[in-house]
Biopython code that builds the backbone (N, CA, C, O; Angstrom):
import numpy as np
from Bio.PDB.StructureBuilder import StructureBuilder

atoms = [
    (1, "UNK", "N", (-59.168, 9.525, -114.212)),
    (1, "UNK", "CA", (-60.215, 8.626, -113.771)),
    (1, "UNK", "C", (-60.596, 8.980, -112.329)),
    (1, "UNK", "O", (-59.663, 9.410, -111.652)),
    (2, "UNK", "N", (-61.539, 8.901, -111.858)),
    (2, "UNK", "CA", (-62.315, 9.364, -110.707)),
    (2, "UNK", "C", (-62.038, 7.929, -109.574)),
    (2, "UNK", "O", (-62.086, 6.727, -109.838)),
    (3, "UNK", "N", (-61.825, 8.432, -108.632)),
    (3, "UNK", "CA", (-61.662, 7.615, -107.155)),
    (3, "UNK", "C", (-62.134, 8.201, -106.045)),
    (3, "UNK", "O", (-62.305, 9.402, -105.838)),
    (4, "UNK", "N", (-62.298, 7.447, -105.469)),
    (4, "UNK", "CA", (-63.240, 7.765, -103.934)),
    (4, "UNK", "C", (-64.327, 7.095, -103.991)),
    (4, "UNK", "O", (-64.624, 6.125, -104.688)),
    (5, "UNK", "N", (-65.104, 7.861, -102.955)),
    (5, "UNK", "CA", (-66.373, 7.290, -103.072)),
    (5, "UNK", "C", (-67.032, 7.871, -103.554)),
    (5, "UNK", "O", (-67.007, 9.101, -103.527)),
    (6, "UNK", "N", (-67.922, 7.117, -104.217)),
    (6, "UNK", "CA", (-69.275, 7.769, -104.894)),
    (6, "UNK", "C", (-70.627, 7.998, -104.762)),
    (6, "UNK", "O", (-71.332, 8.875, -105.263)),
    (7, "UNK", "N", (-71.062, 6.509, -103.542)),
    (7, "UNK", "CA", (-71.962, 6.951, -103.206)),
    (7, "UNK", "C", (-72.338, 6.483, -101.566)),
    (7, "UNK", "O", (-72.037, 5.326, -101.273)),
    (8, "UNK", "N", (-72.958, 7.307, -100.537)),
    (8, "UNK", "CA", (-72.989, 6.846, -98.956)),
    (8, "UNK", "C", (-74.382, 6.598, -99.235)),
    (8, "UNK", "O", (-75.135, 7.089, -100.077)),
    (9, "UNK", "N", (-74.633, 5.350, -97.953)),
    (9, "UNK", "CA", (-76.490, 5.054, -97.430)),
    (9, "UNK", "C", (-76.129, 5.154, -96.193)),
    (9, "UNK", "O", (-75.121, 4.805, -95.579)),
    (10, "UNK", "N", (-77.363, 5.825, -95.830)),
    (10, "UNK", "CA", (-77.820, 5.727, -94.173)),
    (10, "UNK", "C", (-77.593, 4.397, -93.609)),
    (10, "UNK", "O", (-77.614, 3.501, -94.453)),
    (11, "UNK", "N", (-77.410, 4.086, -92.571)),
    (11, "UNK", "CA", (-77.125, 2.522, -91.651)),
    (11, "UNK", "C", (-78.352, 2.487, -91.176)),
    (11, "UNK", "O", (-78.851, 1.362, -91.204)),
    (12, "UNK", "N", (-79.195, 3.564, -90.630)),
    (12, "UNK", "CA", (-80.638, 3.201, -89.710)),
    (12, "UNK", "C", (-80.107, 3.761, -88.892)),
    (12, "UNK", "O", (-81.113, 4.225, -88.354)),
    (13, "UNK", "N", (-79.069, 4.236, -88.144)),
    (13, "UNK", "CA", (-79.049, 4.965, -86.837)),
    (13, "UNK", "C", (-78.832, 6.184, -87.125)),
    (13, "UNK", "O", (-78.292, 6.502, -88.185)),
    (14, "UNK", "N", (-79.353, 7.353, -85.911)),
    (14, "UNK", "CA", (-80.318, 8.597, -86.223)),
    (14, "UNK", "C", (-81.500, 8.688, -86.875)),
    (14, "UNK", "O", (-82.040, 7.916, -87.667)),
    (15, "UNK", "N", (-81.839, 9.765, -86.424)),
    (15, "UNK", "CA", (-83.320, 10.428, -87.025)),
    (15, "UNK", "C", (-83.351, 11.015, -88.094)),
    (15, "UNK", "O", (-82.906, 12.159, -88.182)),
    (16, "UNK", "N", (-84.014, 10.201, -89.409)),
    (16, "UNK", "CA", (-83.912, 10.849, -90.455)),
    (16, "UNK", "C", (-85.362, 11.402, -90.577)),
    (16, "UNK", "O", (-86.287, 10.726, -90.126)),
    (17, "UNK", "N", (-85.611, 12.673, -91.202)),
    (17, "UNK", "CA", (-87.079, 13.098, -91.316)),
    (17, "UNK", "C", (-87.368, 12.732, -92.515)),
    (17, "UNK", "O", (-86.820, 13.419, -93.377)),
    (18, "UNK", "N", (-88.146, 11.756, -92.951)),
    (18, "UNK", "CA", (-88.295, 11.067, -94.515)),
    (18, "UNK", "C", (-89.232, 11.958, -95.131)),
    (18, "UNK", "O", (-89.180, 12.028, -96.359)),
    (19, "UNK", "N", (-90.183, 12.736, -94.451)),
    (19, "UNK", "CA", (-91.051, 13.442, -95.354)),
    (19, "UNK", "C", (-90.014, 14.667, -95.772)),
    (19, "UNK", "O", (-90.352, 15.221, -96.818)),
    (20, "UNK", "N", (-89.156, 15.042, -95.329)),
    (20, "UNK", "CA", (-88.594, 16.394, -96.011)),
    (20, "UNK", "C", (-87.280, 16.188, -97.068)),
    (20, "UNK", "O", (-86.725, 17.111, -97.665)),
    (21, "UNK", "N", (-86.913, 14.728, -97.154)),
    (21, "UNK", "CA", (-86.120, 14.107, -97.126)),
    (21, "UNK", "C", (-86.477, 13.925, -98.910)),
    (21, "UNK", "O", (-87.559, 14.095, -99.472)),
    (22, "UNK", "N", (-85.248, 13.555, -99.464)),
    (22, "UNK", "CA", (-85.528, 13.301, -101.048)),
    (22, "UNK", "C", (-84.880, 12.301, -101.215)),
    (22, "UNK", "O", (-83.707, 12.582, -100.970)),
    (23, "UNK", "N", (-85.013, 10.965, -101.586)),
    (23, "UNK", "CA", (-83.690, 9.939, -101.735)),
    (23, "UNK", "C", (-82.879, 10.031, -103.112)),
    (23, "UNK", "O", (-83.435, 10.085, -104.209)),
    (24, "UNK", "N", (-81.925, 10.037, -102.977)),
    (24, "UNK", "CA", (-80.280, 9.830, -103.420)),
    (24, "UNK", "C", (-80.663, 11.700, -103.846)),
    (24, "UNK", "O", (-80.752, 11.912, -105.055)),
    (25, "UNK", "N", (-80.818, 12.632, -103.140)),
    (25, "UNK", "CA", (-80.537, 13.837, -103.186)),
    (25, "UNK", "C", (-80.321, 14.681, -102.109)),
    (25, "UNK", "O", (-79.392, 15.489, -102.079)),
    (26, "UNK", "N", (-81.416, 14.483, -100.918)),
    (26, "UNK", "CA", (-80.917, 15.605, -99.824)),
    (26, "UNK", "C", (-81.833, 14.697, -98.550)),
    (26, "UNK", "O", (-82.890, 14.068, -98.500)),
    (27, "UNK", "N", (-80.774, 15.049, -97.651)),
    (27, "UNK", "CA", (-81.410, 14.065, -96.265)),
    (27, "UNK", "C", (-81.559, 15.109, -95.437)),
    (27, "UNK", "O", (-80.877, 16.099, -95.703)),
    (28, "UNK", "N", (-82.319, 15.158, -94.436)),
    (28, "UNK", "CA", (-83.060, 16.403, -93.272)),
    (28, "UNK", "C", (-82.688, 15.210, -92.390)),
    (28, "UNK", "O", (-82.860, 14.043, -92.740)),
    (29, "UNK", "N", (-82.043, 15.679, -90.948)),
    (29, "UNK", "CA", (-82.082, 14.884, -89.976)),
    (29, "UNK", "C", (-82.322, 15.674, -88.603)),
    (29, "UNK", "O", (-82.004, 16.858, -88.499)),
    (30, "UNK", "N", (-82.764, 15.123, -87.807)),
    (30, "UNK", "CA", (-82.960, 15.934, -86.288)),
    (30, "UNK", "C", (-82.227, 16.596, -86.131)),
    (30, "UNK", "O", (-81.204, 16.387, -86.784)),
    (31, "UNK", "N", (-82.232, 17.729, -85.256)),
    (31, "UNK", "CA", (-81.226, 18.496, -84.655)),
    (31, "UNK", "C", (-80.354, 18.155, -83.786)),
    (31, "UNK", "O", (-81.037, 17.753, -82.844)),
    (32, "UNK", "N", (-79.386, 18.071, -83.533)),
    (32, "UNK", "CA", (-78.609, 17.982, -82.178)),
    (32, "UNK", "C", (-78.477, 16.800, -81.962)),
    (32, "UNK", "O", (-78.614, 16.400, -80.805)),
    (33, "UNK", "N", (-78.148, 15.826, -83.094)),
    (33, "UNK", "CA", (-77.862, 14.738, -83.182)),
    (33, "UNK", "C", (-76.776, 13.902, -84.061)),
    (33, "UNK", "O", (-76.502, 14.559, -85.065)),
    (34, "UNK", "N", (-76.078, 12.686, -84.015)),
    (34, "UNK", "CA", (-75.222, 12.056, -84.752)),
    (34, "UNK", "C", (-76.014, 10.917, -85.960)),
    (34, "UNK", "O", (-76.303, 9.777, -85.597)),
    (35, "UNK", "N", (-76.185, 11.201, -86.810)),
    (35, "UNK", "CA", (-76.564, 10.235, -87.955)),
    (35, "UNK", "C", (-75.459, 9.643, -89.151)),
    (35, "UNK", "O", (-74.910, 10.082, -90.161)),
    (36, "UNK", "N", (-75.489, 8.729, -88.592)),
    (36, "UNK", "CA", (-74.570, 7.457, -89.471)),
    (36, "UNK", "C", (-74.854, 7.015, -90.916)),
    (36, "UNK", "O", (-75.924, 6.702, -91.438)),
    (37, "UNK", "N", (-73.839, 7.061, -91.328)),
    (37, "UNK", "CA", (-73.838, 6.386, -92.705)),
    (37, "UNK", "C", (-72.444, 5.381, -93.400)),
    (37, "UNK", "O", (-71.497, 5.287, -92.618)),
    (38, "UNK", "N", (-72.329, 4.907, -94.289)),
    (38, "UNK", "CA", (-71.598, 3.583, -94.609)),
    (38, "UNK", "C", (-71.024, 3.956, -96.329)),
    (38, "UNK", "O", (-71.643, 4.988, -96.590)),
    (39, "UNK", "N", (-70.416, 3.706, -97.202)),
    (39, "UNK", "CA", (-70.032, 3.647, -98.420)),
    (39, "UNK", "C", (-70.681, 2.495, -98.866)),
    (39, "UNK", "O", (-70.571, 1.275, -98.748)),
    (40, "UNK", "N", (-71.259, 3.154, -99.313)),
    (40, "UNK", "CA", (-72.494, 2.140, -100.718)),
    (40, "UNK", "C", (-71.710, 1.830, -101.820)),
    (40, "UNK", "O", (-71.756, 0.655, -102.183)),
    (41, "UNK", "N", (-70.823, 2.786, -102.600)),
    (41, "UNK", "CA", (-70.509, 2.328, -103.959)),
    (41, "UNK", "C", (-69.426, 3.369, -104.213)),
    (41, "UNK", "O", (-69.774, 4.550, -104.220)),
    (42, "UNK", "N", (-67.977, 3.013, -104.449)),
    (42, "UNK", "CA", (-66.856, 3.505, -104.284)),
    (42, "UNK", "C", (-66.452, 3.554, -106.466)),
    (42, "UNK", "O", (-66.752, 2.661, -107.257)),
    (43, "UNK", "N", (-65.882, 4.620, -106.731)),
    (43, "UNK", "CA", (-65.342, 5.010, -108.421)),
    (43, "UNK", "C", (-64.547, 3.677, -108.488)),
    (43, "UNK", "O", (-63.889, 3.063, -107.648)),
    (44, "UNK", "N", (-64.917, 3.401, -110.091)),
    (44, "UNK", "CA", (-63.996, 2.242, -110.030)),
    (44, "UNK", "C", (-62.368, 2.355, -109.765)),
    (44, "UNK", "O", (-61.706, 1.374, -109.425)),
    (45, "UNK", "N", (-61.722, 3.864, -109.993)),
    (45, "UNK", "CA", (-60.237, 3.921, -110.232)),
    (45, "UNK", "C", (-60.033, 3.724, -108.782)),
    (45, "UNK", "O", (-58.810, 3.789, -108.653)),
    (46, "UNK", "N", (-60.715, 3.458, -107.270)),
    (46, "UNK", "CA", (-60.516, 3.427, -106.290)),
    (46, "UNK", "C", (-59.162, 2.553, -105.753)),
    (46, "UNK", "O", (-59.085, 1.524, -106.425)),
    (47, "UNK", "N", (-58.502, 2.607, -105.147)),
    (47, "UNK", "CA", (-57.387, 1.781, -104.670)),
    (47, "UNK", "C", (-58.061, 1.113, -103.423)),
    (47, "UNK", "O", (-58.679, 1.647, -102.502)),
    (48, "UNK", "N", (-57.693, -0.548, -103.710)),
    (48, "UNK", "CA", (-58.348, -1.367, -102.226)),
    (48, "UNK", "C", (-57.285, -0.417, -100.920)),
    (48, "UNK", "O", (-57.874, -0.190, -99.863)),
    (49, "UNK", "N", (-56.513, -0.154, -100.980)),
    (49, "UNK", "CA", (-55.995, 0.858, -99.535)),
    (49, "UNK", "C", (-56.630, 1.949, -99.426)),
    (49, "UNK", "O", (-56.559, 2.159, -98.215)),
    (50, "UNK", "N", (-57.177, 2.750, -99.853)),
    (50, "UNK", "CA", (-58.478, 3.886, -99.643)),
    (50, "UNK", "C", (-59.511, 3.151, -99.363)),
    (50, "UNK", "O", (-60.085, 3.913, -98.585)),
    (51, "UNK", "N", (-60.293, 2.052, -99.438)),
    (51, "UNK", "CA", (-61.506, 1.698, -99.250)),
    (51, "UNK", "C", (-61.254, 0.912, -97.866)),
    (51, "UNK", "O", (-62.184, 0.545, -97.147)),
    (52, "UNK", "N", (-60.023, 0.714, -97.603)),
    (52, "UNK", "CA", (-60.295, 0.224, -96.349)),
    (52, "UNK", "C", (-59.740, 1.075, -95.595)),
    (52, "UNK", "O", (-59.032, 0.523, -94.752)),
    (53, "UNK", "N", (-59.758, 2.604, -95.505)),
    (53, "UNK", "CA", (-59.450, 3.716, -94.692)),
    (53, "UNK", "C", (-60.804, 3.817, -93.597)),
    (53, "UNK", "O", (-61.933, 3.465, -93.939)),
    (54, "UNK", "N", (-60.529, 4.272, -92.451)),
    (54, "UNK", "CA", (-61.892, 5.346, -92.148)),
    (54, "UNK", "C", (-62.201, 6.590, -92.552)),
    (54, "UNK", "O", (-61.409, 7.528, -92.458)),
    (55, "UNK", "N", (-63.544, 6.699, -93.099)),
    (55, "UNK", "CA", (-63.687, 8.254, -93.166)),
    (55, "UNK", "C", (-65.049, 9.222, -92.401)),
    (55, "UNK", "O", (-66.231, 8.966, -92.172)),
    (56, "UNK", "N", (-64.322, 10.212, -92.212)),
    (56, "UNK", "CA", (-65.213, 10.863, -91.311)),
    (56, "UNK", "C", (-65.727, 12.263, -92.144)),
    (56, "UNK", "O", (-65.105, 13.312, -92.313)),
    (57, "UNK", "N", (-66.776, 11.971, -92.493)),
    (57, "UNK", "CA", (-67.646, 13.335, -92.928)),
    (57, "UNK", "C", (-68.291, 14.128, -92.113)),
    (57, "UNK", "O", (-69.256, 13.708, -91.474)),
    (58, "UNK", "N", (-67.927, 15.178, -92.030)),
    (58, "UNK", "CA", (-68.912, 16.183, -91.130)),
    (58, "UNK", "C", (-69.491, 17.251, -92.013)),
    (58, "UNK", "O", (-68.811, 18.025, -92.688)),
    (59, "UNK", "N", (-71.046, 17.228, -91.940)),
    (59, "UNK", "CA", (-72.107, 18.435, -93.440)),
    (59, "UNK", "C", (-72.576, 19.223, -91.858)),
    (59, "UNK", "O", (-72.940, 18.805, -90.759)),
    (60, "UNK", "N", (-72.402, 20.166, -92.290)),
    (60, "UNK", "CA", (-72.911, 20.877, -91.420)),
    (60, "UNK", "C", (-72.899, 22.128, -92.128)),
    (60, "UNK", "O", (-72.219, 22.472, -93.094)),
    (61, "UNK", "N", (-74.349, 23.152, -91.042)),
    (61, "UNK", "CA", (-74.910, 24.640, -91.734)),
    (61, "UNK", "C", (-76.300, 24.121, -91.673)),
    (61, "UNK", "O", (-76.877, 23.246, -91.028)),
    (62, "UNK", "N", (-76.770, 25.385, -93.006)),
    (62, "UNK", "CA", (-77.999, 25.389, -92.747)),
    (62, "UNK", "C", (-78.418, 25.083, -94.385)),
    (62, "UNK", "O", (-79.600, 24.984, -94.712)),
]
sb = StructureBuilder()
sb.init_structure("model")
sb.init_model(0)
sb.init_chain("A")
sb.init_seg("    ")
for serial, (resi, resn, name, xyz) in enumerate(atoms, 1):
    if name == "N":
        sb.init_residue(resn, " ", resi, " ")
    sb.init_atom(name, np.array(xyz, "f"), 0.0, 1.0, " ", f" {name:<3s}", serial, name[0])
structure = sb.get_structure()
């Protein structure tokens, strides 16, 4: 059975470029900047002690 998370949303802070941008597929954001996001919707096999972890994603490249 699958755990973790499944799905992140943007919070509103950073620059997202919405025209290049596709929702629930690929986000374009400014350069040289930090853009935030939150856990929207976690697998059900999730354990309440993983969901109340912090997690830190870093996407980076091109």
């Amino acid at each position: 059975m699958a755990k973790g998370i499944k799905r992140i949303k943007w919070t509103g802070q950073g620059i997202v470029k919405k025209d290049s941008s596709i929702p629930n597929k690929k986000v374009v954001i400014a350069p040289d900047q930090h853009v935030f996001f939150e856990v929207d919707q976690w697998y059900d096999g999730t354990p309440e002690t993983d969901k109340k972890k912090e997690y830190n994603l870093d996407f980076s490249g091109s």
